[in-house]
N, C-alpha and C positions, 0 to 999 in steps of 0.2 A: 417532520424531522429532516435535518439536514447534513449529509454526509461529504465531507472533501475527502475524495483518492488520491493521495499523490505517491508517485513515481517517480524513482529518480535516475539515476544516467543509464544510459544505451537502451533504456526500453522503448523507447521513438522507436527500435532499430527492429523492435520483433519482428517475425517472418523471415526477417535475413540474417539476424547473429545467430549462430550456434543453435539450429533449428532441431536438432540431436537433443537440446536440454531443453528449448522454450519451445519448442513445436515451431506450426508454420502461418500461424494467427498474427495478425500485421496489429501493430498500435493501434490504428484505425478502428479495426476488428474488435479488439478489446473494448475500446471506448464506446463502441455500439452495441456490444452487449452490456455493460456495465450502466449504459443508459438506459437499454430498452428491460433491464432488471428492474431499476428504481423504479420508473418509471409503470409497472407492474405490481411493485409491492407499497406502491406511494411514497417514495422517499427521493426528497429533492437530491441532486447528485451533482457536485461539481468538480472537475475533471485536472490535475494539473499536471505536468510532467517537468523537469528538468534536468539537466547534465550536470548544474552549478549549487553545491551544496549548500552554500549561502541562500541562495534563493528558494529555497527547500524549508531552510530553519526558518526563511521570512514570512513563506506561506503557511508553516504553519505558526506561526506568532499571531499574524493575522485573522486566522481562525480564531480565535479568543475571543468568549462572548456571539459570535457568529456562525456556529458550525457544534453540532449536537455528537457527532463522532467522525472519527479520520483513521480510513483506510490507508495503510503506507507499506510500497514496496519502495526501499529505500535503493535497492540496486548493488551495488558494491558498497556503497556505504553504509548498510549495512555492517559489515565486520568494520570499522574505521572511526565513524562518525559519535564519537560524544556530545558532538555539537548539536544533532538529530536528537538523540536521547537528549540530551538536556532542553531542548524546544518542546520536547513532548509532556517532560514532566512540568515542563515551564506554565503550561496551559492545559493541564490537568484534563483534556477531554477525549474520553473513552478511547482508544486504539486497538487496531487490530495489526498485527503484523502478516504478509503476505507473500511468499515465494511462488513460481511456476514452478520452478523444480526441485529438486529434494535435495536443499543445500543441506541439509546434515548426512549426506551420502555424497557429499561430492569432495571438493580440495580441504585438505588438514584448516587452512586459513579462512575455510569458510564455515568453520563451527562456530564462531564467535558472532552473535547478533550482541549489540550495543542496543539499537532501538529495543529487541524483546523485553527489557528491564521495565519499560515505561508502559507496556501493552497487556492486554488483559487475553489475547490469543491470539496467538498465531497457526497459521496455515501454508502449508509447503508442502507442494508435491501434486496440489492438485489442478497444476493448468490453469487458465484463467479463468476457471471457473470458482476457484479461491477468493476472487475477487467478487462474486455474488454471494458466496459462503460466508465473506465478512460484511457485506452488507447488511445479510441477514441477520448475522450477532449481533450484531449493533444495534438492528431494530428490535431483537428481543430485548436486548438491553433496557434499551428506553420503555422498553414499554411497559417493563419488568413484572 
């Protein structure tokens, strides 16, 4: 099984933005548990992150055919992105949607996820550890 995580803006920046709502786990950090996860439960893991939400909608277009399900913390785009959402529904492959922090307790504008339309679960609030949490759906999933 093959799972793509992508991440989208300012999360490069963990450890140092706003460590009050993402803790103090640096990008890095994340990546190396989300490897040494897969990596444990047998599931291949490819890692992507960006600021440019074009480049977001490309990666996952490019999954298609290529990739068995896709972890996405979308970032601020999130509440914004139709173009996110419609990539996902575009390529119809399993999703999970993933916050650090408990955006439905946080700003009035951050109630609105766009990607949740296209995702079969999401998880928020539980730290980066959400991001092995969706791993692991996805591998029940497949293997149903």
């Amino acid at each position: 099984m093959k799972i793509l995580v992508i991440n989208g803006p300012n999360l490069n920046m963990l450890g140092i933005r706003e460590p009050e709502h993402y803790g103090k786990t640096t990008y890095r950090d994340l990546c190396t548990l989300i490897e040494g996860h897969a990596a444990a439960v047998g599931v291949e893991v490819e890692l992507y992150q960006s600021n440019h939400e074009g480049d977001l909608v490309d990666k996952i277009q490019d999954a298609y055919g290529n990739t068995d399900g896709i972890v996405i913390n979308p970032g601020a785009y999130t509440h914004t992105s139709i173009a996110l959402l419609d990539a996902l529904k575009a390529v119809s492959i399993p999703a999970v949607e993933v916050h650090i922090s408990e955006v439905d307790k946080r700003e009035e504008f951050r109630q609105i996820s766009y990607v949740r339309l296209a995702c079969f679960a999401t998880i928020t609030g539980h730290g980066v550890n959400g991001y092995t949490e969706a791993i692991d759906l996805l591998r029940e999933r497949h293997e149903g």
